[in-house]
C-alpha positions as CSV (number, residue, x, y, z in Angstrom):
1,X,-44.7,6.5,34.6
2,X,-46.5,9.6,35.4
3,X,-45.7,13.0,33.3
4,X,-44.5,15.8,35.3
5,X,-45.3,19.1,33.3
6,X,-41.8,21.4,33.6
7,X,-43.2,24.9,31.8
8,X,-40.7,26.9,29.6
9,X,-38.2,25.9,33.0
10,X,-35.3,25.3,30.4
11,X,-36.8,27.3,27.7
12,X,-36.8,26.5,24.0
13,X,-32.6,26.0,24.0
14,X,-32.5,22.8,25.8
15,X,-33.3,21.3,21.9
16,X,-30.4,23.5,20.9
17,X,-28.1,22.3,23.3
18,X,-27.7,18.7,22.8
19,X,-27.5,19.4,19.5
20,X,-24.4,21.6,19.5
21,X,-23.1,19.3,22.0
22,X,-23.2,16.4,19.3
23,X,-21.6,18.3,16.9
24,X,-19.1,19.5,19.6
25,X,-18.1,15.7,20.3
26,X,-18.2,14.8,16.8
27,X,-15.1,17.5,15.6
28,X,-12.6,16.0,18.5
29,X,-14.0,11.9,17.9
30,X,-13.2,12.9,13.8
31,X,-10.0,14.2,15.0
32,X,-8.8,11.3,17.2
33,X,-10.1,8.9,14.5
34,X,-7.3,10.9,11.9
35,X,-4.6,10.9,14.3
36,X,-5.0,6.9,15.3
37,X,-5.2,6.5,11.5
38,X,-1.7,8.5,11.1
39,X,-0.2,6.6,13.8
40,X,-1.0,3.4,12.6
41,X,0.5,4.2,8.9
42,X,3.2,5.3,10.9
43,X,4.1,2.5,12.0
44,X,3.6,0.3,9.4
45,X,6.1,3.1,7.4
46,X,9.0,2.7,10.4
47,X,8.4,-1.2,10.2
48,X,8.8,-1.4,6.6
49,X,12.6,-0.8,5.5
50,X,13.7,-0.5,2.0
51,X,15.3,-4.1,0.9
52,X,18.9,-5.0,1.3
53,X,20.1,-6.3,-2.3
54,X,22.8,-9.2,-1.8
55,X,24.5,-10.5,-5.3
56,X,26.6,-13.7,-5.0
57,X,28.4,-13.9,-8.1
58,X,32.6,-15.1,-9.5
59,X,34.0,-11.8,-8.6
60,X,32.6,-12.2,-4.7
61,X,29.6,-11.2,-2.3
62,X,27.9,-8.1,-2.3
63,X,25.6,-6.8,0.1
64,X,24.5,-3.2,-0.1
65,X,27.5,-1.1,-0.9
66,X,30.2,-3.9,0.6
67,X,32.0,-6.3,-1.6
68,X,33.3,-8.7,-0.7
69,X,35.9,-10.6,-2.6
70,X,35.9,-13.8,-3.6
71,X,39.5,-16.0,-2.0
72,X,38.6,-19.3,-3.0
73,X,36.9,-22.5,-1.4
74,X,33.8,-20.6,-0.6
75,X,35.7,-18.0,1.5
76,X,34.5,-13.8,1.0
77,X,36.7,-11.3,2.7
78,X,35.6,-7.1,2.5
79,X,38.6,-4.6,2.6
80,X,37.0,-4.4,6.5
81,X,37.8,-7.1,7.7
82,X,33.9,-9.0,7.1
83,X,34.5,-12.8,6.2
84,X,31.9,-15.1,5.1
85,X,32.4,-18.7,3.9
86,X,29.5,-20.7,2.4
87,X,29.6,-24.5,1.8
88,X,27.5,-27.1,0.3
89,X,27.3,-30.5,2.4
90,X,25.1,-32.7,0.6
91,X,22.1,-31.5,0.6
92,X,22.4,-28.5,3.1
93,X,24.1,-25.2,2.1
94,X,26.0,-23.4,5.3
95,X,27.1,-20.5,5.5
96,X,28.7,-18.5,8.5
97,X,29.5,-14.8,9.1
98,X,31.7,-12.3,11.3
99,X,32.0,-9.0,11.2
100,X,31.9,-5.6,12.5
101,X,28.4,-3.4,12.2
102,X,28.0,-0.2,13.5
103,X,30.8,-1.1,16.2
104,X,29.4,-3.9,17.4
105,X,30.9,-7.4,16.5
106,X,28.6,-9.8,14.3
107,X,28.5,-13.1,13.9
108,X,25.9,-15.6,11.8
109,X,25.0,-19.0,10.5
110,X,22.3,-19.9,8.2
111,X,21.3,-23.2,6.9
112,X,19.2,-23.8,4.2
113,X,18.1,-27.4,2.8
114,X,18.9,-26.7,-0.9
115,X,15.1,-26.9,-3.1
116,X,13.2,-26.4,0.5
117,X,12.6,-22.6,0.2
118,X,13.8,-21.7,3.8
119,X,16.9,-20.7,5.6
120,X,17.1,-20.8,9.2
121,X,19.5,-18.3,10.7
122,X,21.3,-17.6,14.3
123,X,23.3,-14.3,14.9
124,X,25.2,-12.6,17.6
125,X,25.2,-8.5,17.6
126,X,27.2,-7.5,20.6
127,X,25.5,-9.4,23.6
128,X,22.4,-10.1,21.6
129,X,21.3,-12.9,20.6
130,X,18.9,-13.4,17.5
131,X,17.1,-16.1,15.3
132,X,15.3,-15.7,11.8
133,X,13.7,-17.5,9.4
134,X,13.9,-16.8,6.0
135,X,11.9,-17.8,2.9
136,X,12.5,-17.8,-0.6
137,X,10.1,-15.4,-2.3
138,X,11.6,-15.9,-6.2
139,X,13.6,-13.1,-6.2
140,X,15.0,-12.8,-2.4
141,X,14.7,-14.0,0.9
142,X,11.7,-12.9,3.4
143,X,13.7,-12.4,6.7
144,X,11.4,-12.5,9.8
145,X,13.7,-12.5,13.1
146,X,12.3,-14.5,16.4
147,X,11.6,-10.7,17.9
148,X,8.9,-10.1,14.9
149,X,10.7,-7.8,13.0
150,X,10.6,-8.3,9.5
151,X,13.0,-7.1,6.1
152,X,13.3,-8.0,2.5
153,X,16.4,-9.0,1.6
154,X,16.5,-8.8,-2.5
155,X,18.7,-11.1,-4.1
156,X,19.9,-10.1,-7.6
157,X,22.4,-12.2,-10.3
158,X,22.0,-16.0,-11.1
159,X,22.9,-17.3,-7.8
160,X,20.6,-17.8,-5.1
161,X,22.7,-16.4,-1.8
162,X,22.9,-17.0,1.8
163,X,23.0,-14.0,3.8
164,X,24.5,-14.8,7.8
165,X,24.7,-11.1,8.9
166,X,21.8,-9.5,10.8
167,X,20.7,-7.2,8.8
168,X,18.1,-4.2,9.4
169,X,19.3,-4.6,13.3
């Protein structure tokens, strides 16, 4: 490689300018580096909702701020016309929803093999069609629908409780 002598041709700021130039780029790279940051927590904060707390106890089901009383035989009616019946057959606990959220007509089944730690749901919201799979965290169910979408679903009182609506949806 031979040398080619250039003279003061670009004079003593040609140093200067790719150094300003660096710290040019780095301001707008530090920037875009925040804002993906934001936007990421972002969306972990719009995935992440607040847990529903359902409480199954002798005076009915209660889900949020809906109570639904008890009739008997497993059935759970709300002044709104919600129904819910749950029934133990063997070693499976059913349980099977309809009702009416946000305008749109619900309906859902869960089944859970009592002692397993898992419910497996199907729901209907309008035209759409949904699965989920819940599991047992101790203190509520873990609700992760087929779509990815995911919700706690705190259950409070002695009584561990199905929950057949589609909830956070």
């Amino acid at each position: 490689m031979q040398r080619i002598p250039l003279g003061d041709t670009f004079g003593a700021h040609a140093v200067r300018r790719g150094r300003t130039r660096r710290r040019e780029l780095a301001w707008p790279l530090a920037a875009t580096a925040v804002g993906v940051g934001a936007a990421l927590a972002g969306v972990a904060l719009a995935r992440s909702q607040p847990p529903v707390v359902v409480r199954l106890d002798t005076s009915g089901y209660h889900i949020g701020s809906q109570d639904l009383v008890a009739r008997g035989g497993g059935v759970y009616e709300g002044h709104d016309g919600a129904v819910l019946v749950i029934e133990r057959r063997g070693p499976d606990l059913l349980a099977g929803a309809s009702a009416d959220l946000d305008g749109e007509p619900a309906t859902g089944s869960c089944l859970e093999r009592i002692g397993s730690g898992t419910e497996q749901c199907s729901f209907t919201l309008g035209r759409q069609h949904l699965i989920s799979h819940d599991r047992w965290t101790g203190s509520g169910w873990e609700r992760r629908y087929g779509d990815g979408k995911e919700l706690a679903i705190e259950v409070s009182g002695s009584t561990p409780a199905p929950v057949p609506f589609p909830l956070g949806r």
